[in-house]
Each structure stands twice: as structure tokens, then as C-alpha cells.
TORVO-957445 format. One record per residue: residue in one letter; x, y, z of N, C-alpha, C, O in turn. Coordinates in steps of 0.2 Angstrom, whole numbers, padded with zeros to 4 digits, always signed. Example, Ala and Ser with C-alpha at 12.3 -4.5 7.8 and 13.67 -1.06 7.14 Angstrom:
residues 2
A+0066-0028+0039+0062-0022+0039+0066-0016+0039+0071-0017+0042/S+0064-0011+0035+0068-0005+0036+0064+0000+0039+0067+0006+0040/
***
This chain:
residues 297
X+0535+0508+0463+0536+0515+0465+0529+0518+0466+0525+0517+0462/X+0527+0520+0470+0521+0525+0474+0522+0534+0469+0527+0537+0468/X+0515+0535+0468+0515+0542+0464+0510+0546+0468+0507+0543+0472/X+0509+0550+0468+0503+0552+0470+0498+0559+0462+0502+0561+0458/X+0494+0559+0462+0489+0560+0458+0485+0568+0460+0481+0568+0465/X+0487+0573+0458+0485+0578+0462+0482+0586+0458+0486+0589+0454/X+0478+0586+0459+0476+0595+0454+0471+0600+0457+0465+0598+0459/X+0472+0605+0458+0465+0611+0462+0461+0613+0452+0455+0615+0452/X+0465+0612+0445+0463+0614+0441+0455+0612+0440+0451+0612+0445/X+0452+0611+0435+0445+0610+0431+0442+0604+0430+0437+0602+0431/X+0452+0600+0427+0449+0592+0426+0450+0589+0431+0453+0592+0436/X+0448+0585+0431+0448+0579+0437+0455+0574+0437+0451+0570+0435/X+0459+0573+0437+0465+0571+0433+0465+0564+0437+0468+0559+0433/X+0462+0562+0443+0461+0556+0445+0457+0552+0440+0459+0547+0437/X+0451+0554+0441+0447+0549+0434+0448+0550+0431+0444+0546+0428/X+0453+0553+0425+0454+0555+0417+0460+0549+0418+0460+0545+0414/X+0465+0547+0424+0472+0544+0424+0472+0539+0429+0478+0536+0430/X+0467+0536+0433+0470+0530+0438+0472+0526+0434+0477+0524+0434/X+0464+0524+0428+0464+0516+0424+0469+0516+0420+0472+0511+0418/X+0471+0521+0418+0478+0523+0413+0483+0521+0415+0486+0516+0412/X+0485+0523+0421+0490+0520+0426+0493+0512+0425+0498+0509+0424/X+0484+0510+0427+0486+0503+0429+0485+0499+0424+0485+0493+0424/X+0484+0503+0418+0482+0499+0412+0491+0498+0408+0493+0493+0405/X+0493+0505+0408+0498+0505+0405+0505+0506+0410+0510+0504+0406/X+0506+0508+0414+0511+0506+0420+0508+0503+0426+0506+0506+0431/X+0508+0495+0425+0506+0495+0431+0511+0492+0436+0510+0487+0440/X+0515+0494+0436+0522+0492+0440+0522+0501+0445+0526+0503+0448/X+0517+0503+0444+0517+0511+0448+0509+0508+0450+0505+0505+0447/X+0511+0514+0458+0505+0512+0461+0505+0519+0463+0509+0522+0466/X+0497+0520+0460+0494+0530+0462+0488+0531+0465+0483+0529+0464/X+0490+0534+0470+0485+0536+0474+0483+0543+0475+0487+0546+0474/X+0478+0547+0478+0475+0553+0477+0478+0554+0485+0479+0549+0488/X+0480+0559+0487+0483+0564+0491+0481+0562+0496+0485+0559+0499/X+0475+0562+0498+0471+0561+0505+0470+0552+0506+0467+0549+0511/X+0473+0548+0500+0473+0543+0501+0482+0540+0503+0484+0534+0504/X+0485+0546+0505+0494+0542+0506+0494+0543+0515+0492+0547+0519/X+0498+0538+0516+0497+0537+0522+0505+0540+0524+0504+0545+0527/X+0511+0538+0524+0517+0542+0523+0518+0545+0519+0516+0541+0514/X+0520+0551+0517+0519+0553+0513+0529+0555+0512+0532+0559+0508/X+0531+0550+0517+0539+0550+0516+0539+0543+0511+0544+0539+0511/X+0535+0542+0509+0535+0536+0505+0535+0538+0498+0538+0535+0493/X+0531+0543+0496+0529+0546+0489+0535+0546+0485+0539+0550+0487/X+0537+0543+0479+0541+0545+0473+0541+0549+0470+0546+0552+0468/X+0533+0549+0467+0535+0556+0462+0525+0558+0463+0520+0556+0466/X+0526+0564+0458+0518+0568+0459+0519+0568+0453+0524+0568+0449/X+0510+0568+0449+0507+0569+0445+0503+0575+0445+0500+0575+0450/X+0503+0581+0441+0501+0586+0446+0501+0593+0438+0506+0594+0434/X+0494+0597+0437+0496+0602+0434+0494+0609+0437+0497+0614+0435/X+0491+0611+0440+0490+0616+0448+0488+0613+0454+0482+0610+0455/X+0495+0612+0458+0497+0611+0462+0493+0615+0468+0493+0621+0469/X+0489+0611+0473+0487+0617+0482+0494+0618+0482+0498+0614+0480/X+0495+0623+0486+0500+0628+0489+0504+0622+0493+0510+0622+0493/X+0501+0617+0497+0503+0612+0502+0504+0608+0498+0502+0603+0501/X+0506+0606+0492+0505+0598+0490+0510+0595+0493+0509+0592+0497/X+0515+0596+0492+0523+0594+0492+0528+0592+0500+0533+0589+0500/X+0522+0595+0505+0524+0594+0510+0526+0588+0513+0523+0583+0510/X+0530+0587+0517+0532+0580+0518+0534+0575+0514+0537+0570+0517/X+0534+0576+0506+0536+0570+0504+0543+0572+0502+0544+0575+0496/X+0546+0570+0507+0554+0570+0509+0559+0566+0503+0564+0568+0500/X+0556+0560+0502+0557+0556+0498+0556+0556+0491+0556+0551+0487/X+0554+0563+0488+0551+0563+0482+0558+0564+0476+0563+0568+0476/X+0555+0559+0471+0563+0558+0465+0559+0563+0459+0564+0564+0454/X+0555+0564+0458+0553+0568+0452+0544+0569+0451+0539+0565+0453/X+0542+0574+0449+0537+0578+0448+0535+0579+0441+0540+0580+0437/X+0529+0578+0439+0526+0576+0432+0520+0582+0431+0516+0583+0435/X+0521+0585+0424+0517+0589+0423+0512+0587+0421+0512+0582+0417/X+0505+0590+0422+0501+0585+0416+0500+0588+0408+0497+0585+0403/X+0503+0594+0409+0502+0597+0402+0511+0601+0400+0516+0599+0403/X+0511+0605+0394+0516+0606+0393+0520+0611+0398+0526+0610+0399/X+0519+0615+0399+0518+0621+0404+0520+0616+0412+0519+0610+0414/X+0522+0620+0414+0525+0621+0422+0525+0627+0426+0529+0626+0431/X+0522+0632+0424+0522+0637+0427+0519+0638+0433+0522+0641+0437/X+0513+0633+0434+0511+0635+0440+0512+0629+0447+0510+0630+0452/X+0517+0623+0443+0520+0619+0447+0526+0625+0450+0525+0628+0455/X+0531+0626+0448+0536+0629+0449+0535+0636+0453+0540+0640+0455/X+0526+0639+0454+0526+0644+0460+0521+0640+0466+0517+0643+0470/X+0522+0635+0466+0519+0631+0471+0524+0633+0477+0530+0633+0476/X+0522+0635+0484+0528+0636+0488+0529+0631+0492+0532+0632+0497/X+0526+0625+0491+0529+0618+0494+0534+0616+0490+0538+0612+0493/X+0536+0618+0484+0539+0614+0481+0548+0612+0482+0552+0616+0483/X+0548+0606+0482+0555+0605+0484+0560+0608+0480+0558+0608+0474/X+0565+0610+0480+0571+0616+0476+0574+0610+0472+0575+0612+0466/X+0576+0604+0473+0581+0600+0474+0575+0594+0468+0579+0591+0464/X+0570+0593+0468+0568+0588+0463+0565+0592+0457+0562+0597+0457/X+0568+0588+0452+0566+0588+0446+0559+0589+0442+0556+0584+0444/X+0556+0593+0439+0551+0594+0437+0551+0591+0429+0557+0591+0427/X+0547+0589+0425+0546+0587+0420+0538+0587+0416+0533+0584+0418/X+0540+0592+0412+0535+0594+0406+0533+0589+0401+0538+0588+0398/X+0526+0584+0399+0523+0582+0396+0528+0584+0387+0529+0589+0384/X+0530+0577+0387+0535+0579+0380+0536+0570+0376+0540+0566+0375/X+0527+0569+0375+0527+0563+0370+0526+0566+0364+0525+0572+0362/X+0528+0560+0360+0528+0562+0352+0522+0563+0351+0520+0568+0348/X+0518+0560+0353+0508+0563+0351+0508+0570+0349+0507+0573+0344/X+0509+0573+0356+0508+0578+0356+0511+0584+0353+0508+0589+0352/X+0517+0583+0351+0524+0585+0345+0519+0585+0339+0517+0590+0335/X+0517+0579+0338+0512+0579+0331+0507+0586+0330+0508+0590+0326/X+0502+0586+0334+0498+0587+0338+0499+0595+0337+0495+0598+0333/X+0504+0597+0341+0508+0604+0338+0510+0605+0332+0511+0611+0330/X+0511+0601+0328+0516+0601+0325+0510+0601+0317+0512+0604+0311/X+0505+0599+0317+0499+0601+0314+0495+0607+0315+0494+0612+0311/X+0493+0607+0320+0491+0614+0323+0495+0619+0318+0492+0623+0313/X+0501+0619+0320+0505+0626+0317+0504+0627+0309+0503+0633+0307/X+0504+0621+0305+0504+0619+0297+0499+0624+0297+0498+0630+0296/X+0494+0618+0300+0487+0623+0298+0487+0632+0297+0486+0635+0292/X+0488+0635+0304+0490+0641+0306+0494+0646+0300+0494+0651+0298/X+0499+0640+0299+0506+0645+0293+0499+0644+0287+0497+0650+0286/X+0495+0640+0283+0494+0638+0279+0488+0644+0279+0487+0646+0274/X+0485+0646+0284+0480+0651+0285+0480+0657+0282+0477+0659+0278/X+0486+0660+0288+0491+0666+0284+0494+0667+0277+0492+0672+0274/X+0497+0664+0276+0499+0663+0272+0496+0663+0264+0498+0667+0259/X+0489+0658+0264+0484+0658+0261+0479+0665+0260+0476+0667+0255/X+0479+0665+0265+0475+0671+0267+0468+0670+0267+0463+0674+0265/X+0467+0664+0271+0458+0660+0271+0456+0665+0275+0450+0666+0273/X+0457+0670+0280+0452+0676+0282+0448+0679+0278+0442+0681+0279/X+0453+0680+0271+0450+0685+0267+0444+0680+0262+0440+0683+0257/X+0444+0674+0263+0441+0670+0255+0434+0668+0263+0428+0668+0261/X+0437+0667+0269+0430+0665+0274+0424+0673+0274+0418+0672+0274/X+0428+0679+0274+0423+0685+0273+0421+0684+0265+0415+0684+0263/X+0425+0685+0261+0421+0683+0254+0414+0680+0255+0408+0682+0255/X+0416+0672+0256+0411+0670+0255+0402+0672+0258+0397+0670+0256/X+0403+0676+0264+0399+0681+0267+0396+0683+0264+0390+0682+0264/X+0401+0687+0258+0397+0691+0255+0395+0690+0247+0393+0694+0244/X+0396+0683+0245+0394+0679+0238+0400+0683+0233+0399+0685+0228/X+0405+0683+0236+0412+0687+0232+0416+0680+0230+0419+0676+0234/X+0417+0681+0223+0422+0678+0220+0430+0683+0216+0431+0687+0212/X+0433+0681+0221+0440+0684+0220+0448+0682+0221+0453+0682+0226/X+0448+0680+0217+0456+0676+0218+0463+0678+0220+0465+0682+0217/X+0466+0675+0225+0474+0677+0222+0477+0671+0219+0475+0665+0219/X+0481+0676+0215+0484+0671+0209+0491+0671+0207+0494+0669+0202/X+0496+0674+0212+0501+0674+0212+0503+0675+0220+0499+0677+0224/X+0511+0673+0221+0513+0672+0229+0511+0666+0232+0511+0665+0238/X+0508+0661+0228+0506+0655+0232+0510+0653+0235+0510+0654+0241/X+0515+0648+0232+0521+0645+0234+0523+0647+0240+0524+0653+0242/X+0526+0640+0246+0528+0640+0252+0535+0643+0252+0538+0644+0257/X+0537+0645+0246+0544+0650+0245+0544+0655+0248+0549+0657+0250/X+0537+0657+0246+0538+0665+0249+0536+0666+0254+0533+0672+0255/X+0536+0663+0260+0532+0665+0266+0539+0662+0270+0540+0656+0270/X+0544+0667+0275+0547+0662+0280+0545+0662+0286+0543+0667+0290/X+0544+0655+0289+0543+0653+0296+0548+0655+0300+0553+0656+0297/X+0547+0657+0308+0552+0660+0312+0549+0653+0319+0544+0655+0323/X+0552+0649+0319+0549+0645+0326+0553+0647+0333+0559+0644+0334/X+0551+0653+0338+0554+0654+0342+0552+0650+0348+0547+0650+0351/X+0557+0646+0350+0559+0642+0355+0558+0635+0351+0554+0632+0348/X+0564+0633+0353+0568+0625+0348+0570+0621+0351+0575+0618+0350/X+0563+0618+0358+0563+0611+0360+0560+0607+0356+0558+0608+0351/X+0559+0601+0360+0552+0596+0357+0550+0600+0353+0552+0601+0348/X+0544+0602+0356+0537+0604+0350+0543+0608+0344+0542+0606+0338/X+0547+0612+0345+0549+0617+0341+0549+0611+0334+0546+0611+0329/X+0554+0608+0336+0558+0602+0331+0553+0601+0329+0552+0603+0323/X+0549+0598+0330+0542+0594+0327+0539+0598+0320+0539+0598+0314/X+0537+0605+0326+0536+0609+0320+0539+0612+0313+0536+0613+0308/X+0544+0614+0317+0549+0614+0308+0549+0608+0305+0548+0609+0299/X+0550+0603+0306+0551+0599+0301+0544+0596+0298+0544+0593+0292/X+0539+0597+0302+0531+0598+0297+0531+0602+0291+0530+0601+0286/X+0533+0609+0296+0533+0613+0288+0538+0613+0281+0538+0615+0275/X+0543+0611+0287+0549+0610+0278+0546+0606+0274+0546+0607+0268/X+0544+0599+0279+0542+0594+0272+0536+0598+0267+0536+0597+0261/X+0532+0604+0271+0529+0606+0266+0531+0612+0261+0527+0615+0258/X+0538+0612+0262+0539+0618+0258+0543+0623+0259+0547+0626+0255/X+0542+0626+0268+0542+0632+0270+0549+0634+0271+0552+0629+0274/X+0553+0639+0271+0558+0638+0273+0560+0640+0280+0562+0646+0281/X+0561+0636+0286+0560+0638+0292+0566+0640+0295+0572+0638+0294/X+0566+0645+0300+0573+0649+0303+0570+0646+0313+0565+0645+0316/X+0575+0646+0315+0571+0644+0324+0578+0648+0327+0583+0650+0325/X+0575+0650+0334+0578+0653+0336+0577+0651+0345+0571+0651+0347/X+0582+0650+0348+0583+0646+0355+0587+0651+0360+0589+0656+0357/X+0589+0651+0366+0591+0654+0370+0600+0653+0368+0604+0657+0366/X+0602+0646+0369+0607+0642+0365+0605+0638+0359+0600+0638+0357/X+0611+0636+0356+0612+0633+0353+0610+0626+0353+0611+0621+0357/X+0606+0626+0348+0601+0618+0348+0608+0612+0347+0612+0614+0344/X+0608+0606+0350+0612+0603+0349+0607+0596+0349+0605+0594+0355/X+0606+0591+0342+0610+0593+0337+0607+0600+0332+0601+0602+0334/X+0610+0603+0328+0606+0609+0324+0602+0603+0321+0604+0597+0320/X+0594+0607+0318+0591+0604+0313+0592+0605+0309+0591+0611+0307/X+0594+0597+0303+0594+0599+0297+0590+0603+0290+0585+0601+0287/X+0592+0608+0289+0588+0609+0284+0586+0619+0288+0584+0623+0285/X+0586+0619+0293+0585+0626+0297+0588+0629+0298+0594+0626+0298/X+0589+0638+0301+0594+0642+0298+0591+0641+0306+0585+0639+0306/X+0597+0642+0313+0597+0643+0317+0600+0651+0319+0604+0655+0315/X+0595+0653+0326+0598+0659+0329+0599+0656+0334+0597+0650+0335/X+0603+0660+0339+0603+0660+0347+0604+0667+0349+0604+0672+0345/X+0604+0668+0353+0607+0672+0360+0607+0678+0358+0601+0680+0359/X+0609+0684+0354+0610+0689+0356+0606+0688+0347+0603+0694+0345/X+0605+0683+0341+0602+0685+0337+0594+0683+0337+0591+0679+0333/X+0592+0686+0342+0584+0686+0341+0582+0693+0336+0578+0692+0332/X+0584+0698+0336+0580+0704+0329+0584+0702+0324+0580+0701+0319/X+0590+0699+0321+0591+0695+0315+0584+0689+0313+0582+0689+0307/X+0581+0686+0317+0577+0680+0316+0571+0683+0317+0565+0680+0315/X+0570+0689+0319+0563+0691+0319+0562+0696+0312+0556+0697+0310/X+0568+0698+0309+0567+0703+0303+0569+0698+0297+0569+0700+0291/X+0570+0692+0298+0567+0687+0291+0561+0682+0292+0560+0676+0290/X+0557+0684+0297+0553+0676+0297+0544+0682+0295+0542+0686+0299/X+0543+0680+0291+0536+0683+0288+0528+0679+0293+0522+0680+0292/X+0530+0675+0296+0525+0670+0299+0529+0668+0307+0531+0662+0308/X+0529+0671+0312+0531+0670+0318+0528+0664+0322+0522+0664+0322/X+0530+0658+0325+0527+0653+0328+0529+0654+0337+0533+0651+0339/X+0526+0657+0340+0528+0655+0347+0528+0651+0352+0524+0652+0356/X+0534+0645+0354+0530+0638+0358+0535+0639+0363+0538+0634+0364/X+0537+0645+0367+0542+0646+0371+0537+0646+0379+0533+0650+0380/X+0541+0642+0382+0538+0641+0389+0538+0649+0392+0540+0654+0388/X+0535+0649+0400+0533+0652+0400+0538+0653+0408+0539+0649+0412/X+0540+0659+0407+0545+0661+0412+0546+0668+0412+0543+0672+0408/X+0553+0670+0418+0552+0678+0418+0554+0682+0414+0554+0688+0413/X+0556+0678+0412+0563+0684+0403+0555+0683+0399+0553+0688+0398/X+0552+0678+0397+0547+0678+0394+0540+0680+0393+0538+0681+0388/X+0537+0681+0399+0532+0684+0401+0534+0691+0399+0540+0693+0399/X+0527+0695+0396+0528+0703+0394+0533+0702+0386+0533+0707+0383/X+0536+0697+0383+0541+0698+0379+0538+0702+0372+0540+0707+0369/X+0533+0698+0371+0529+0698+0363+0526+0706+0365+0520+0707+0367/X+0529+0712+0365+0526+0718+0366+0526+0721+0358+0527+0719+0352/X+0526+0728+0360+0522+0730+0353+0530+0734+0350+0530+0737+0344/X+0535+0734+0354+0543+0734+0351+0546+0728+0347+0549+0729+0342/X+0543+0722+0350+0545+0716+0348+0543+0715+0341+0547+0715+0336/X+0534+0713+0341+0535+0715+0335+0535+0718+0328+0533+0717+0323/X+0538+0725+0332+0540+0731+0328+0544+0726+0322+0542+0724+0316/X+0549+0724+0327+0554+0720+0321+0555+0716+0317+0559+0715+0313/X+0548+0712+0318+0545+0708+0312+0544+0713+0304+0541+0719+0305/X+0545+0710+0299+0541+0713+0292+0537+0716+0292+0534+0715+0297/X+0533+0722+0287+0528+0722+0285+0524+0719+0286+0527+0713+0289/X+0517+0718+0285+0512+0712+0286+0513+0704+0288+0511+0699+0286/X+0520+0705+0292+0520+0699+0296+0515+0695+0300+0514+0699+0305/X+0512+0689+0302+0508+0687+0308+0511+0682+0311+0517+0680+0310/X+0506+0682+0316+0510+0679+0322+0505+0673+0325+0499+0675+0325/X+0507+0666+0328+0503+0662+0327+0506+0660+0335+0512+0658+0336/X+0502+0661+0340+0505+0660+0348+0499+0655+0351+0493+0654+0352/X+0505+0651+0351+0505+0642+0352+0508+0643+0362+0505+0638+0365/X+0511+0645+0364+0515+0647+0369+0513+0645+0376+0511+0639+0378/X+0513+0652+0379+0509+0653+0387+0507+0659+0385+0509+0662+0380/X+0500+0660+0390+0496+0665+0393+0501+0669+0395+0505+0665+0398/X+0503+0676+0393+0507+0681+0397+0513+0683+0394+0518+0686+0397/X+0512+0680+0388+0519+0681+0386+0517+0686+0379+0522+0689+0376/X+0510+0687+0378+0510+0692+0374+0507+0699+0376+0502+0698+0380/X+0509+0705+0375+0506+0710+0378+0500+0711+0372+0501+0713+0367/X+0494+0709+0374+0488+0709+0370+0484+0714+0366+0480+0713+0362/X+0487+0721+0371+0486+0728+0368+0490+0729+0364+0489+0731+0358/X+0492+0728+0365+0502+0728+0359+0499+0725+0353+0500+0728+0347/X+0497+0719+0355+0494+0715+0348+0490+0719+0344+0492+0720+0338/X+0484+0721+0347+0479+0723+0345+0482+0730+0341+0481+0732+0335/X+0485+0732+0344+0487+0740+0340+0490+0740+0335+0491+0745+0332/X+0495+0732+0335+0500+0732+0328+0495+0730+0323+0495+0733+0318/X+0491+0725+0323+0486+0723+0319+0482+0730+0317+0482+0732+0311/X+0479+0734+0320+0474+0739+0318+0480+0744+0315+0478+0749+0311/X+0486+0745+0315+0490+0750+0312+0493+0747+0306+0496+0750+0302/X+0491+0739+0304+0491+0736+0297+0500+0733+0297+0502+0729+0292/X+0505+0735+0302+0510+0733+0301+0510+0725+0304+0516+0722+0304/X+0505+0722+0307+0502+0714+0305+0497+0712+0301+0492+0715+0302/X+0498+0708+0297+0494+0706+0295+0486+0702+0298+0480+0702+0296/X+0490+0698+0303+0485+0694+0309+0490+0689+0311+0496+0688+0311/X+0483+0687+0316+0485+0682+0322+0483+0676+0324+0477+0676+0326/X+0485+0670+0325+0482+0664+0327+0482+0666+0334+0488+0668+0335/X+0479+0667+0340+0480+0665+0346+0477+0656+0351+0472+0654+0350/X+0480+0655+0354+0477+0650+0356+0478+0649+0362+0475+0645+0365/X+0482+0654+0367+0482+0657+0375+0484+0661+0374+0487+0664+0370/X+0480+0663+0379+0479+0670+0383+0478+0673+0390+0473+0671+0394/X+0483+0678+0392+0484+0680+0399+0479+0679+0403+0481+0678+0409/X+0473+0679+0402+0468+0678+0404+0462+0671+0400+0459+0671+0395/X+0462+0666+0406+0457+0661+0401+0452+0658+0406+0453+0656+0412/X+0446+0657+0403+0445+0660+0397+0445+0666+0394+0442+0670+0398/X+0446+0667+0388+0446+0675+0386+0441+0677+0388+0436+0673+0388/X+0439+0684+0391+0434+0687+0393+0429+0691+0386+0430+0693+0380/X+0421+0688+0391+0417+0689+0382+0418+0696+0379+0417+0697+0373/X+0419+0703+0383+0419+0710+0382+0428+0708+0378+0428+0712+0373/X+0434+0705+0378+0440+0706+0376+0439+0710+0368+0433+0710+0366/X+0442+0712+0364+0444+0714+0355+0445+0707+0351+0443+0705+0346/X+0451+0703+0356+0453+0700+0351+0446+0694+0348+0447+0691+0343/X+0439+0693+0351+0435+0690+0350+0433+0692+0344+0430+0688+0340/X+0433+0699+0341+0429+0701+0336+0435+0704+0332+0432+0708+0327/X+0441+0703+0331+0445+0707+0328+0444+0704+0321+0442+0698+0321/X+0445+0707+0317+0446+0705+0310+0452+0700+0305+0452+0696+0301/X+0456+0703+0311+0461+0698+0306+0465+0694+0313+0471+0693+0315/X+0459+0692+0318+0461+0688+0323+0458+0681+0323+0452+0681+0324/X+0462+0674+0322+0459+0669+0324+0459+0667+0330+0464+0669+0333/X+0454+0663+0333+0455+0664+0341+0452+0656+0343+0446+0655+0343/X+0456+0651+0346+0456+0645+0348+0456+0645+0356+0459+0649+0359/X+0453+0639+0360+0452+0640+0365+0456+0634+0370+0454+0629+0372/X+0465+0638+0369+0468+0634+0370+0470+0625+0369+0470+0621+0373/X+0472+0624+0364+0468+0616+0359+0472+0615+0358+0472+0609+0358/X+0480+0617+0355+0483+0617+0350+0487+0609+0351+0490+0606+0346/X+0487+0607+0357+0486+0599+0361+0485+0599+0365+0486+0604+0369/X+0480+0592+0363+0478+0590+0371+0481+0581+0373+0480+0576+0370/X+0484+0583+0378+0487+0577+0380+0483+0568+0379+0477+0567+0380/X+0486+0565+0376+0483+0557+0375+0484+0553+0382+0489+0552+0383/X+0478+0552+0387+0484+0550+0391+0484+0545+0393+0484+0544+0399/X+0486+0539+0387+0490+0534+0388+0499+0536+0386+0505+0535+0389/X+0499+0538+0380+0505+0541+0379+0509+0547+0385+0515+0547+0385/X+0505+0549+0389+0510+0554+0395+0509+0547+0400+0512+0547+0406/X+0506+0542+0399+0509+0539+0408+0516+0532+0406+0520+0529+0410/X+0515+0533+0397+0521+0527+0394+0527+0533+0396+0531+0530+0399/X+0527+0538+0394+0530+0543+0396+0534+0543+0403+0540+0543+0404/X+0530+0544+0407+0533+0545+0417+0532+0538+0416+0537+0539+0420/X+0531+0534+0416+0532+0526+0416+0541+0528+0414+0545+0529+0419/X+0543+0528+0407+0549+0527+0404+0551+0534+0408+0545+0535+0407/X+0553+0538+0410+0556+0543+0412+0558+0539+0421+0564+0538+0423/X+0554+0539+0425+0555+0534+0432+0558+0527+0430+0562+0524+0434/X+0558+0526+0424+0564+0518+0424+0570+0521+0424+0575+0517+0426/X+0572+0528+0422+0579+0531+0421+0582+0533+0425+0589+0533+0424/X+0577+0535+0430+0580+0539+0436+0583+0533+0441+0586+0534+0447/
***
């Protein structure tokens, strides 16, 4: 099968993936854009910001590959064909990867390492000594695909009592988790003390995390947004946190990237702030991936 290898983004995705290719599928033969000669010959694209033209012509295409979790900006590509399949980077590495990220994150919270990282500033010794226990903090994992899964069951092994919540009905449910669906999203956001958001990015979702949404979360609840850029209203953020009805924030995207140096959330107080990391693709694992995904099709 013939691929083609394509990005307008930052990395270079051709040197980060030829050798990978041929090291690890080499029964696929990939070539750069400007290097396909029919481009009615192309099987599938390699691809995470798409030129507006990539998709032209290839009449023949059976499937389209992200390079990262997200697909948002393949699916406003206006080349793209209606009729071929898109598919989002969904190895186990990466599942992990997530799925530690967030421990960290609940465990932050939860902990309350902001308050013991300012202590130490100030040569303050001061303990908490009761509320330790993973009992008392519930996780809410909104959106319960791959990564979601990964993530609950990180934290349950640690303790946490986790609730998820999906559009439908996760099939199979996971054991061990209090599922919502569909019309019970304020039931799942009024028990989860520790919100995780890993929900793609689309148009029911973009603007969603506003300063309503919120509302509905606990008392010094926090919010640890694993997600897409856009999907949190950031002044919204900002203003639930300064009115103390959050307690804080993991951010790790943002509507705008990179964060701008003049932004709040750079200097908030009870704001951690990551520069988009929460995974970074392996990538021998994403091409064992489109390797075994193209044998299926």
C-alpha cells in the first residue's frame, strides 16, 4: 500500500517517520506529497494539519491517520474526502502516558502540593493531617474512550473512586466505575471533587467548560484539562478560581498555543500550567498502529 506523509504544522513528521515506516511496517511504502506521482494511487494519509489542498485527487484513498490524538484540524481541511475514514492515534503507550499524567494531576490536588511548593518559599513547615485517603476525593473522567479507560483504572488501582461520563453508554461498562450518559452529565459533575477532561474536540464541545458548567462541580472542586484548546472558557476559569468556588487547575491546552506571555493563567496561583505534554506519540508504536489498522481494512 502507498501512503502519503504530510503536515503544514511545526514538526517535520517526514524525518520524525520515514525510518519508522520502513523499519517497522515495511510492507507500506511512504512518500512526501510532492513526491507521488498519481495521486489516484494513494491509500491512506499520514497527516496532523493538513494544507487546505492535500486530499486532492486521491480518488483512491481507504483511510486517513492522525498524527496526534485530536483531529480537529484534519476534519476542517476542505479537501477532505466525506466518504473516508479518519482515525485518531489510540496506542497503548500513549493510554499509559495519559493515564499517568492524570494520577499525577489527581494526586496534586488532592494533596494539595501547591500549598506545601509555596511553603517551602517561605521556610514554612505545616502539615495536613487528616483527608489524606484516596476515599475522599472523587474523580469524574469526562469522555470514556481509550485514554478515558486507561485513566480510571490507574486511579482505581490507586484508590480513587472514579465516576466517567460519555455521550452513550460505554459498552463494555468498566468495572469498578459509576457510569453517566446522555442527559446525566450535572448528576456526574455534582459528585466528582477532581474533574479530568479527555473529550475530543468538536462543536457540542468547544465553549462547553464555561463558568455555568463549573458552577456544578462542589465546592473547591479542580479541574485538570487533558482535552482540546477550546473547549474551556478560560475567563470562566479564571473567575471560578478567584471566587474560591475552585480550588485549582491542571491546564495542559489551551485556545490559544502557545499560551500568550501577558495570559492570568501563567501566574495564577492555584494554576498549574503544562505545555501541552500530557503525550507525546512514540513513534514506532503509531505506525505498528496504521500498519495493524490498514491490514483490517
Amino acid at each position: 500500500m502507498k501512503g502519503v506523509i504530510s503536515t503544514t504544522g511545526s514538526i517535520d513528521l517526514w524525518s520524525l517517520y520515514r525510518d519508522v515506516f520502513a523499519a517497522h511496517a515495511p510492507g507500506l511504502t511512504v512518500l512526501r506529497r510532492e513526491d507521488v506521482g498519481d495521486r489516484a494511487e494513494v491509500d491512506f494519509v499520514f497527516t496532523f494539519i493538513p494544507p487546505p489542498d492535500l486530499f486532492e485527487g486521491m480518488t483512491g484513498l481507504k483511510a486517513i491517520f492522525s498524527a496526534g490524538a485530536g483531529t480537529d484540524a484534519i476534519m476542517a481541511c476542505p479537501s477532505l474526502p466525506a466518504h473516508v475514514p479518519v482515525f485518531r492515534v489510540e496506542d497503548a503507550d500513549q493510554a499509559l502516558q495519559m493515564a499517568g499524567f492524570a494520577a499525577f494531576h489527581v494526586h496534586w490536588h488532592h494533596r494539595d502540593m501547591g500549598r506545601y511548593i509555596a511553603q517551602q518559599g517561605r521556610g514554612e513547615w505545616a502539615r495536613t493531617v487528616t483527608g489524606l485517603s484516596p476515599l475522599y476525593r472523587r474523580v469524574g473522567v469526562l469522555g470514556f474512550g481509550h485514554m478515558g479507560r486507561a485513566i480510571a483504572r490507574g486511579l482505581m488501582g490507586l484508590g480513587y473512586p472514579v465516576a466517567g461520563y460519555s455521550r452513550r453508554a460505554p459498552e463494555p461498562p468498566e468495572p469498578g466505575v459509576r457510569h453517566f450518559h446522555g442527559d446525566g452529565l450535572g448528576a456526574f459533575l455534582a459528585e466528582t471533587d477532581i474533574l479530568i477532561n479527555v473529550l475530543p474536540l468538536t462543536e457540542a464541545t468547544r465553549g462547553l467548560i464555561d463558568a455555568a458548567f463549573l458552577a456544578k462541580l462542589p465546592q473547591g472542586a479542580a479541574l485538570v484539562q487533558m482535552g482540546r484548546g477550546g473547549q474551556v472558557v478560560e475567563d470562566d476559569l479564571v473567575a471560578m478560581l478567584d471566587s474560591g468556588h475552585l480550588s485549582g487547575a491542571s491546564m495542559d491546552v489551551f485556545e490559544t498555543e502557545p499560551l500568550p506571555a501577558a495570559h492570568p493563567l501563567w501566574s495564577h496561583p492555584r494554576v498549574l500550567v503544562t505545555p501541552h505534554i500530557a503525550s507525546i506519540p512514540e513513534p514506532r508504536f503509531v505506525v505498528e498502529a496504521i500498519r495493524d489498522r490498514l491490514s483490517s481494512l
